[in-house]
N, C-alpha and C positions, 0 to 999 in steps of 0.2 A: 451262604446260598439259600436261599427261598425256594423251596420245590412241591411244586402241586401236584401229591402225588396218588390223583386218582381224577381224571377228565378221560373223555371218549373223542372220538373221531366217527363219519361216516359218512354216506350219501347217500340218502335218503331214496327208499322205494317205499309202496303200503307194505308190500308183501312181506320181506323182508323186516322190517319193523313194525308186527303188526300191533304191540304192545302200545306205542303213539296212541293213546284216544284223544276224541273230539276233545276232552277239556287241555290237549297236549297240545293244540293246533302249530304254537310257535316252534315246533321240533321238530317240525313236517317240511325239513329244510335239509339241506348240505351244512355239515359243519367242520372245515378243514382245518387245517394249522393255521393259514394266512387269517380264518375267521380268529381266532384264539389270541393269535400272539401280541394284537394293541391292549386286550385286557389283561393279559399278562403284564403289559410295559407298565399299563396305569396303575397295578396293583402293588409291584414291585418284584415280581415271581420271575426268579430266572430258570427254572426249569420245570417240568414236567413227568410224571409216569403214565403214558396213553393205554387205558385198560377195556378191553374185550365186548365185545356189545351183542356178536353171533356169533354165535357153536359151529363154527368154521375153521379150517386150517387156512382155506384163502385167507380170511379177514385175519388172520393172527401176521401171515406174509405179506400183507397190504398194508398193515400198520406198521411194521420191522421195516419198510422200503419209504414208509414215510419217514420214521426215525433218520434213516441213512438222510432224509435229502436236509432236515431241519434240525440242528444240532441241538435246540431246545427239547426236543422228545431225549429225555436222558434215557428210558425204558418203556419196554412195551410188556403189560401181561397180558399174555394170549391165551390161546385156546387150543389143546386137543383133545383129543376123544381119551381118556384115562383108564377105561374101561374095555379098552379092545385089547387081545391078546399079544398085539406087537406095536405097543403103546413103548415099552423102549425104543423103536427104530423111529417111533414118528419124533421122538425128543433125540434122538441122534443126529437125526434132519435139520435141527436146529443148532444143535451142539455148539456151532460156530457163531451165531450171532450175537455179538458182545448186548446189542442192547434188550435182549431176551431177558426181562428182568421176572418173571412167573408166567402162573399158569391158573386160570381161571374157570370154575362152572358156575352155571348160571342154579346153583341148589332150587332156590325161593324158587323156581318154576316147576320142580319135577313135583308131580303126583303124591310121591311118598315122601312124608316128610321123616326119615329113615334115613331118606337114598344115601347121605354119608358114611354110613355103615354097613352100603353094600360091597362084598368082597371084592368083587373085582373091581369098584372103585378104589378099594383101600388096596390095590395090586400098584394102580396106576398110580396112587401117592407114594409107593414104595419106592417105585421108578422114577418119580419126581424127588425125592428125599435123593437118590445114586445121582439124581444131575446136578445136584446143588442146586433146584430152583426153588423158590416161598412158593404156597400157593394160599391164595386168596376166598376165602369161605364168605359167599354172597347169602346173606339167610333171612328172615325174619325174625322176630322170636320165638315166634314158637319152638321153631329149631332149637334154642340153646341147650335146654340137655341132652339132647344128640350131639352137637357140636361138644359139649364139653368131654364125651364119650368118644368121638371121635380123634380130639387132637390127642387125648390120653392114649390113646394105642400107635402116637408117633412120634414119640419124644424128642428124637431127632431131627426132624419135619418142622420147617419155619411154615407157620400159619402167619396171615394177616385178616382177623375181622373186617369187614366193611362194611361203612356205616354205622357202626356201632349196633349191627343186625336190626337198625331200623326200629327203633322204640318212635311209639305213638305219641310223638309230639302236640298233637295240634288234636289230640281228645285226650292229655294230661296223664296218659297211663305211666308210670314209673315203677312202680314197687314191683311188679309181677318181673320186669323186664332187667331191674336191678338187682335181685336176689339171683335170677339165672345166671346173669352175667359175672356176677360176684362169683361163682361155683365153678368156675374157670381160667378168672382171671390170671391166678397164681401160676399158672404154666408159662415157664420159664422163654418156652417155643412161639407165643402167643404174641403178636403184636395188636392194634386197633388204629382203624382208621376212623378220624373223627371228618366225615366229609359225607356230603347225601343227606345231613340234618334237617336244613331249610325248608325242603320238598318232605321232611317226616312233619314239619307246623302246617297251621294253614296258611297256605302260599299267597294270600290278601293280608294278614292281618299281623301277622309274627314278627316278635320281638326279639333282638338278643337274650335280654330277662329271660323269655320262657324258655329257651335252649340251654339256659346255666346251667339249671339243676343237674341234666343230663350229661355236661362236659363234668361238674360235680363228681358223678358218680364215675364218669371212666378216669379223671384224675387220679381216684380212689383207689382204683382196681390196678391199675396200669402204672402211675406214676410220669410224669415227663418222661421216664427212657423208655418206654414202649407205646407211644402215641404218635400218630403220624396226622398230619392235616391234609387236606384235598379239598377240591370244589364241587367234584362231579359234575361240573359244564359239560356238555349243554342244558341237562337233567336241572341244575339249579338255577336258569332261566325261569323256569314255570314260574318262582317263586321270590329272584332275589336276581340282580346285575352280576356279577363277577366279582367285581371288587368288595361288596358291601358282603357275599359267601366268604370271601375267603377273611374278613376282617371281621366275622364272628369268635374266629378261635383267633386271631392275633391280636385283638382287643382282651380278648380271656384272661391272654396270657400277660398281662401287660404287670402285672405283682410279682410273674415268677422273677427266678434269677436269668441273666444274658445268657447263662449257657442251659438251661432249662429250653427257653425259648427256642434256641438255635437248635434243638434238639427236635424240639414237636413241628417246627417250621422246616424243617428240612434234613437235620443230620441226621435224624431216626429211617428216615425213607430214602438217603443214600445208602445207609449201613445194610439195609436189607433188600433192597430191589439194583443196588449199583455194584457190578461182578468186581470193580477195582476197593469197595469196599466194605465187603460181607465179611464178617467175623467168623 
């Protein structure tokens, strides 16, 4: 099974996404499952992790009821406030719904780049670690020695990188972004989402080649058994089709061994986002 597991869903307002800028204009659209699912067919993906876009509990139960209607959403990670003091009842609320596969903030936006290690975020990760759910660390780089500070105080705690926290593709920075990343990697808890790269090159110009180096280094760090692929559709439109995003990393992969591949392609992002099969 082939699983794309990190793509978005919504329906488009300014207000609400006000992030969209002018250079965004193609995103200033609806983008549902029935848009998804031919580029799915022609890719070969037979499922999906649909992940979080607004700091909404509607939007987390808007995505969970699309799941219900199209059996291709294997998981949704959503969204709640982690930080309020009865952040266990809001994840009790949820308790039942099988395709609850995490929980997501949007870090890279807050003011402090800290905010991971503020305590009563690190209460709601607590609360997140008692539900059995991963959660998901949106950051840049600059974040990483916060992030590596942070998942250190949760050993228990399934983390997932995303995006490989966004290394400056498309102005060649790597060293600053690979020694952080390297200072981390070894936590056991740690997984990495290789997906959101395309839109880190320049979205006119980018090559497979210039993305190597990059999957390079999170090979290195991670290994096939903690690497996960995704697209980030619609977000990888800016830059690239569907098929030709997600045939970055399965072209990568194409020296490893069948069950390496079967790993980075989809068995790693069952194992950790699918409740029938979390270790």
């Amino acid at each position: 099974m082939i699983v794309d597991a990190h793509q978005h869903f919504w329906q488009y307002n300014p207000r609400e996404y006000d992030w969209i800028d002018d250079r965004m204009e193609v995103l200033r659209r609806d983008f549902m499952p029935d848009d998804l699912a031919p580029h799915m067919e022609q890719a070969g993906v037979d499922a999906t992790i649909a992940v979080q876009t607004r700091q909404t509990t509607e939007e987390t139960h808007w995505l969970l009821r699309l799941a219900d209607a199209h059996p291709f959403i294997a998981g949704v990670v959503g969204w709640v406030d982690l930080r309020t003091d009865d952040v266990e009842a809001s994840l009790e609320q949820l308790r039942d719904q099988p395709r609850l596969a995490g929980i997501r903030h949007i870090v890279q936006s807050e003011p402090d780049d800290r905010f991971l290690l503020d305590p009563a975020f690190g209460r709601g990760i607590a609360a997140l670690g008692q539900a059995g759910l991963p959660y998901d660390i949106l950051i840049y780089p600059r974040h990483l020695p916060v992030a590596a500070e942070f998942v250190a105080r949760f050993p228990s705690q399934t983390f997932v990188l995303d995006h490989l926290a966004k290394p400056e593709i498309g102005g060649g920075s790597i060293d600053e972004w690979a020694r952080d990343l390297r200072r981390f990697a070894g936590a056991a808890n740690l997984w990495c989402k290789l997906s959101g790269l395309v839109t880190e090159a320049d979205w006119h110009t980018w090559t497979p080649e210039q993305i190597h180096p990059y999957l390079d280094v999170a090979f290195d760090c991670f290994g096939p058994g903690r690497l996960i692929a995704g697209s980030d559709w619609p977000v990888c439109t800016l830059a690239s089709d569907y098929s030709r995003t997600m045939a970055v990393v399965r072209d990568y992969l194409g020296a490893f061994t069948s069950a390496e591949r079967a790993a980075v392609l989809g068995g790693n992002a069952r194992r950790v986002y699918l409740r029938d099969h979390r270790s």
